[in-house]
Backbone as numpy.savetxt, mean C-alpha at the origin, in Angstrom:
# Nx Ny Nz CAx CAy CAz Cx Cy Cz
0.78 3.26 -25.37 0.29 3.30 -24.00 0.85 4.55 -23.33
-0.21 5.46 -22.84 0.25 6.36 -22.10 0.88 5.77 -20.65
1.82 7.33 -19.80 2.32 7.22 -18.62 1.21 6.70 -17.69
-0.05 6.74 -17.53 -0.98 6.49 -16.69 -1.49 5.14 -17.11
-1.72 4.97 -18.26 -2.30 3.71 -18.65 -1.07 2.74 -18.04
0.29 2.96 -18.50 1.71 1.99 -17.77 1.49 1.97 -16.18
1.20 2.98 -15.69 1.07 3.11 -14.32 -0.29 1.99 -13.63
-0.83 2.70 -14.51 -2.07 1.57 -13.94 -1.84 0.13 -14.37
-1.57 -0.62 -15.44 -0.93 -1.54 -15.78 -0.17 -1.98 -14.27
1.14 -1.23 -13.92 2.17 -1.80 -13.50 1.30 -2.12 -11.95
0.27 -0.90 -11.35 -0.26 -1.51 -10.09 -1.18 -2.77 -9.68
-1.71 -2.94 -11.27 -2.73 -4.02 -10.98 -1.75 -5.52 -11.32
-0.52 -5.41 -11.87 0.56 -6.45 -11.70 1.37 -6.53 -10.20
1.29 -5.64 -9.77 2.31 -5.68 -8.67 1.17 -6.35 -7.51
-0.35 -5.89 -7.44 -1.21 -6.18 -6.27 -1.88 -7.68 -6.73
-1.58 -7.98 -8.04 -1.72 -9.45 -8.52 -0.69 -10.36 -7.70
0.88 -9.54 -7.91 1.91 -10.44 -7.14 1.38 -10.37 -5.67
1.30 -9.26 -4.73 0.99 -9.23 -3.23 -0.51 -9.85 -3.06
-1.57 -10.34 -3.61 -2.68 -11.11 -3.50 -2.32 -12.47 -3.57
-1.31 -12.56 -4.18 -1.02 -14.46 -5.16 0.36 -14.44 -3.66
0.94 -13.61 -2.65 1.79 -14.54 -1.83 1.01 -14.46 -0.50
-0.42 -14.45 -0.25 -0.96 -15.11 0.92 -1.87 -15.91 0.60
-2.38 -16.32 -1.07 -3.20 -16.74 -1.53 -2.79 -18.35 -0.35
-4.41 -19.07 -0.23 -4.60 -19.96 0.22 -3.83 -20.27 1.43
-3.44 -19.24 2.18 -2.84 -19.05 3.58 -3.67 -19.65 4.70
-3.59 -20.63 5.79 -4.07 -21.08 6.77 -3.95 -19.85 7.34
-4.88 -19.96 9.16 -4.50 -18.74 9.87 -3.45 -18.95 10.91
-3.09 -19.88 11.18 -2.51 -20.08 11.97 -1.02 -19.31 11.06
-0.28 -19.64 10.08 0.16 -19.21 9.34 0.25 -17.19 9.69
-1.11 -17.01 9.15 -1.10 -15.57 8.72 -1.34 -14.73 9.77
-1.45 -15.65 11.19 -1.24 -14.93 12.45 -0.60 -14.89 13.27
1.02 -16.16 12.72 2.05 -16.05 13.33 3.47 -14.90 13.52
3.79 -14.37 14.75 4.53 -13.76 15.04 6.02 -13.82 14.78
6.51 -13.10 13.85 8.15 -13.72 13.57 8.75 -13.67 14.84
9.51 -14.05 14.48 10.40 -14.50 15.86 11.81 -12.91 15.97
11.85 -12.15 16.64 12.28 -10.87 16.73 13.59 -11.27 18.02
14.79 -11.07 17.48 15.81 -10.78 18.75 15.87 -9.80 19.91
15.10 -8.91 19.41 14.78 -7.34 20.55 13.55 -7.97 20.97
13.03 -8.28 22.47 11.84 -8.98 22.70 10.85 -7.54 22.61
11.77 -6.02 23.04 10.79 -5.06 23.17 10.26 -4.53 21.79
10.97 -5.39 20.25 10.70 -4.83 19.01 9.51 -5.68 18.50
8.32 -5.20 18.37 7.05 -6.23 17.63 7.17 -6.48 16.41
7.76 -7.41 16.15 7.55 -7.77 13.97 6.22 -7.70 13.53
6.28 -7.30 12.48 4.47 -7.68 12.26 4.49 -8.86 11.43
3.29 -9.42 11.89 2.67 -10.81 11.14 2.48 -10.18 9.71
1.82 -11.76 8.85 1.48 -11.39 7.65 0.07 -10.36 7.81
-0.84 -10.68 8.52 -2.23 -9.46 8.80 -1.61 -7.83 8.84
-0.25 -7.54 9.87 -0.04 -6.56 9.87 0.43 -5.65 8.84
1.04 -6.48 8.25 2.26 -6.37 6.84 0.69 -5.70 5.84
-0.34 -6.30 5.91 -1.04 -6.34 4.65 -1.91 -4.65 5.03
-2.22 -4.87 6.50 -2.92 -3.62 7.08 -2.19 -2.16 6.23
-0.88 -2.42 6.40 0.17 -1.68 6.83 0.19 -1.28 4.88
0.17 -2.14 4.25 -0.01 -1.83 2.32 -1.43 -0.87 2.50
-2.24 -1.37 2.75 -3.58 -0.52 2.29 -3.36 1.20 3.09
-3.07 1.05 4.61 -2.62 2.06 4.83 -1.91 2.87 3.88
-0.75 2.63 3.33 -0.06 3.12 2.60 -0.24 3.76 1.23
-0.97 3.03 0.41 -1.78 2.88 -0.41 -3.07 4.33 -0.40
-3.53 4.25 0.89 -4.89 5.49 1.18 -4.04 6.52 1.08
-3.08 6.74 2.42 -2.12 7.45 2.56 -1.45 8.61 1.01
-0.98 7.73 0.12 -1.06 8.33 -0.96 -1.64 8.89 -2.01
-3.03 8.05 -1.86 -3.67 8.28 -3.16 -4.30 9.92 -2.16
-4.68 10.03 -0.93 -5.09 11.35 -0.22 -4.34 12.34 -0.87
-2.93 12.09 -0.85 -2.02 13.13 -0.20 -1.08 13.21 -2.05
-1.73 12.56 -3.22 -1.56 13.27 -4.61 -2.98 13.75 -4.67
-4.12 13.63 -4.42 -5.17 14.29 -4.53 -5.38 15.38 -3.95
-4.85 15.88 -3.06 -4.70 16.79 -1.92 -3.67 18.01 -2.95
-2.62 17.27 -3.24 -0.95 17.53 -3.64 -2.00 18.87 -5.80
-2.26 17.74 -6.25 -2.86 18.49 -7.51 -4.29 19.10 -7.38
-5.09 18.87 -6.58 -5.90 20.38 -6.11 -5.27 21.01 -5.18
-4.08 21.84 -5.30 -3.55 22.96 -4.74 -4.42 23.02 -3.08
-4.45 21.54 -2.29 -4.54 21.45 -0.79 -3.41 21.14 -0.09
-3.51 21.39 1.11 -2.35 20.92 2.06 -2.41 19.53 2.21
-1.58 18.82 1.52 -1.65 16.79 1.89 -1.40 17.06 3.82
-2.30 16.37 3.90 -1.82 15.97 5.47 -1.09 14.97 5.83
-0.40 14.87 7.10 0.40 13.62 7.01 -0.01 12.39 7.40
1.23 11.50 7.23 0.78 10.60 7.34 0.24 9.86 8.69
-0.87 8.90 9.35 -1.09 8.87 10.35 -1.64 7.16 10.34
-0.59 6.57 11.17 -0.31 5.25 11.29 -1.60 5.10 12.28
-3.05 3.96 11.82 -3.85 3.48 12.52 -3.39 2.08 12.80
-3.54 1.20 14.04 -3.54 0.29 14.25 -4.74 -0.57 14.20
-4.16 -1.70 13.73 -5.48 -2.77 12.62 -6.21 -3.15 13.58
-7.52 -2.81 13.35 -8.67 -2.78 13.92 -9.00 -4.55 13.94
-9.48 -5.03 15.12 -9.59 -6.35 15.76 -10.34 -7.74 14.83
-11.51 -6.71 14.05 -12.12 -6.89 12.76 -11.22 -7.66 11.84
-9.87 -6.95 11.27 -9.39 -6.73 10.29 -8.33 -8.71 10.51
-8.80 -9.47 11.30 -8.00 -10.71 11.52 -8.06 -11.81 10.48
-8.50 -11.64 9.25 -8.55 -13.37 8.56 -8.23 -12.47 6.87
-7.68 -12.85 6.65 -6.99 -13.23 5.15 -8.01 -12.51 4.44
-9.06 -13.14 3.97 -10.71 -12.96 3.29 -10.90 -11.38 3.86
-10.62 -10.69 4.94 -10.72 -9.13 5.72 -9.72 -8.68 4.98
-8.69 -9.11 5.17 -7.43 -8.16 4.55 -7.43 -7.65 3.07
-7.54 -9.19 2.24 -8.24 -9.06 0.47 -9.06 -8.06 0.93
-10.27 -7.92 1.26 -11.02 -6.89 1.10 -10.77 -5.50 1.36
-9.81 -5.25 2.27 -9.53 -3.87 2.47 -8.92 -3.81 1.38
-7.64 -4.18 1.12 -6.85 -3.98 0.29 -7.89 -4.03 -1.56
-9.01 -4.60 -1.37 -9.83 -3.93 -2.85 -10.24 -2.35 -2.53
-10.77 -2.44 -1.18 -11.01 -1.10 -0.55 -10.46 0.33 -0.96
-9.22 0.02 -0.93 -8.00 0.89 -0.84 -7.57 1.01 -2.84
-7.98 0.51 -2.87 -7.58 0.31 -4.38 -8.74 1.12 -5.53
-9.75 1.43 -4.83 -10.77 1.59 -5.93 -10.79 3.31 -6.24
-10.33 3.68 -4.93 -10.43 5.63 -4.76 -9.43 5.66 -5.42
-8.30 4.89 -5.35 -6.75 5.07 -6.36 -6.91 5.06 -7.76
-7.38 3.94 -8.42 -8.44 3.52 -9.71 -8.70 5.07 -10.30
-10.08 5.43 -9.35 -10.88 6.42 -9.21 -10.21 8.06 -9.65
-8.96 8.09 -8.79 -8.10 9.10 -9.01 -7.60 9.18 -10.31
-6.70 7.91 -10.92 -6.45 7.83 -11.98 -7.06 8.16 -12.86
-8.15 7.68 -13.31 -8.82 8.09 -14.23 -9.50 9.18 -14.52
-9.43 10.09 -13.45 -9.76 11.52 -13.92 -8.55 12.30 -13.77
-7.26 12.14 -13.07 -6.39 12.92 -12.97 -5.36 13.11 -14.93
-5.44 14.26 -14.98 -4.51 14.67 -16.59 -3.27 13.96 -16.37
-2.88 13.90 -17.54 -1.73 13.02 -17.75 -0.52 14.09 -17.01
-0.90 15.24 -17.69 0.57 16.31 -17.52 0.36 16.68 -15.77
-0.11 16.26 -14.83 -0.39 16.05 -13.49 0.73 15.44 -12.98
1.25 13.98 -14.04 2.34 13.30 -13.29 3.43 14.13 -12.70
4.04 15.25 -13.72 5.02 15.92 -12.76 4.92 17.30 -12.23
3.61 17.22 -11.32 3.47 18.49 -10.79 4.61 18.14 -9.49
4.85 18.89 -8.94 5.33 19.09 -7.52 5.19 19.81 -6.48
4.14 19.24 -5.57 4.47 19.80 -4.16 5.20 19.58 -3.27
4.31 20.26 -1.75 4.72 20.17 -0.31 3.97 19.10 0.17
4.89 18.53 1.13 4.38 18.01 2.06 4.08 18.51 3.52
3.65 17.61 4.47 3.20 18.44 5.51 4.84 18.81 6.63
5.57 17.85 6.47 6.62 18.45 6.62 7.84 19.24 5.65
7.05 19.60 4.87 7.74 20.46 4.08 8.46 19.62 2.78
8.81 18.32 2.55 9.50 17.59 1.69 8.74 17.83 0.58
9.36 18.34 -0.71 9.07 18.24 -2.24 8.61 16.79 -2.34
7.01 16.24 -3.04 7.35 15.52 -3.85 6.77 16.02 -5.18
6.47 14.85 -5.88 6.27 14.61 -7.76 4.78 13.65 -7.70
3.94 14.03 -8.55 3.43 13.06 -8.45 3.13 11.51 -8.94
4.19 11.10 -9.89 4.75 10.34 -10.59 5.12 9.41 -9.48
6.62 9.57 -9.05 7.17 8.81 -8.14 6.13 8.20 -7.19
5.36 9.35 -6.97 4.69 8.59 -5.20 3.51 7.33 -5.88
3.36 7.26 -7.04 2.34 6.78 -7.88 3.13 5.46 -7.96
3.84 5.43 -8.48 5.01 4.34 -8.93 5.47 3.76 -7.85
5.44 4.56 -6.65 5.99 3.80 -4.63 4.99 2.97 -4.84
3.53 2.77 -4.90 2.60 1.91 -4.54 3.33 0.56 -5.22
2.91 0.17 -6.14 3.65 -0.46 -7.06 4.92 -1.42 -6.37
5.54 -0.42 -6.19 6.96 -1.15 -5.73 6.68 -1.71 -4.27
5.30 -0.68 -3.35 5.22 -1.01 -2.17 4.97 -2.08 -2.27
3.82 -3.04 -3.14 3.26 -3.85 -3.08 4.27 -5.00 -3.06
4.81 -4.80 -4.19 6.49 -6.08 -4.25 7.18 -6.23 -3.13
7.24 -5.46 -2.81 8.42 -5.07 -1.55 7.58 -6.15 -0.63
6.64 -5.59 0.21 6.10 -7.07 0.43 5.48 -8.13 0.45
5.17 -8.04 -0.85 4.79 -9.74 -1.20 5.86 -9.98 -1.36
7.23 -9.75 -1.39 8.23 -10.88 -0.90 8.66 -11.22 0.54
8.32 -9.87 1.37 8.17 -9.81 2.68 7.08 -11.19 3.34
6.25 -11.25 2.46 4.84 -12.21 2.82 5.46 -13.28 2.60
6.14 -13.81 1.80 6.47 -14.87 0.88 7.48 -15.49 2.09
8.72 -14.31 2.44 9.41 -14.78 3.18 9.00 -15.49 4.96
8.16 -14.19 5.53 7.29 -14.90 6.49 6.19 -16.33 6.69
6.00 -16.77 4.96 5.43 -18.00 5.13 6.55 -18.96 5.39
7.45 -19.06 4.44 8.65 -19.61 4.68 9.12 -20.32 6.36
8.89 -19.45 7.13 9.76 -19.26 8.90 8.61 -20.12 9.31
8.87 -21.21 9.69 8.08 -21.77 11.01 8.10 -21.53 12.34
């Protein structure tokens, strides 16, 4: 198994785990507000949490596509989840959304691509390996985040 074939492997395991911890989620559930000690700090719900993966997710797959055709990646630019985007069944779908241009990338990007290195828009070196492998981990990171917010009544 090549580095890309593992890569792709490891994302469609990790977005298996973050699909399987809102699976069969009520809404009341997936539109509750954690409970935050700073009243002026907003936690995000499970909807936001999930917005906030696919964001992340676009965000990168742009900005290695950008990064190995010798373009300027632009940065990153936090949208707030559109009013639309409220039921579980919306979120799954973005998040296939977000997943297919990534797919897409993969499979035509060369293997020896993984360790090119650019700029970012503020100037930070990356690789394109690592930022490939962040998705991945993003996804874990919170589906235990999800997992834990079902938990809190």
């Amino acid at each position: 198994m090549g580095d890309l074939e593992r890569i792709v492997a490891d994302l469609e395991a990790a977005r298996t785990e973050l699909l399987a911890a809102f699976d069969g989620i009520d809404q009341d559930t997936f539109d509750r507000q954690p409970f935050t000690i700073d009243p002026t700090d907003r936690a995000w719900n499970i909807g936001d949490v999930l917005w906030h993966v696919g964001l992340v997710e676009d965000w990168i797959r742009r900005t290695v596509d950008q990064g190995v055709s010798d373009r300027d990646p632009a940065p990153y630019a936090h949208r707030d989840r559109p009013t639309i985007a409220r039921t579980p069944d919306y979120l799954r779908e973005w998040l296939e959304q977000t997943r297919r241009p990534l797919l897409a990338l993969l499979r035509r990007l060369p293997e020896d691509e993984l360790g090119r290195i650019f700029v970012l828009s503020d100037g930070e070196r990356r690789m394109v390996r690592p930022m490939l492998e962040h998705i991945a981990a993003h996804d874990r990171e919170h589906a235990q985040q999800i997992a834990a917010l079902r938990r809190v009544e």
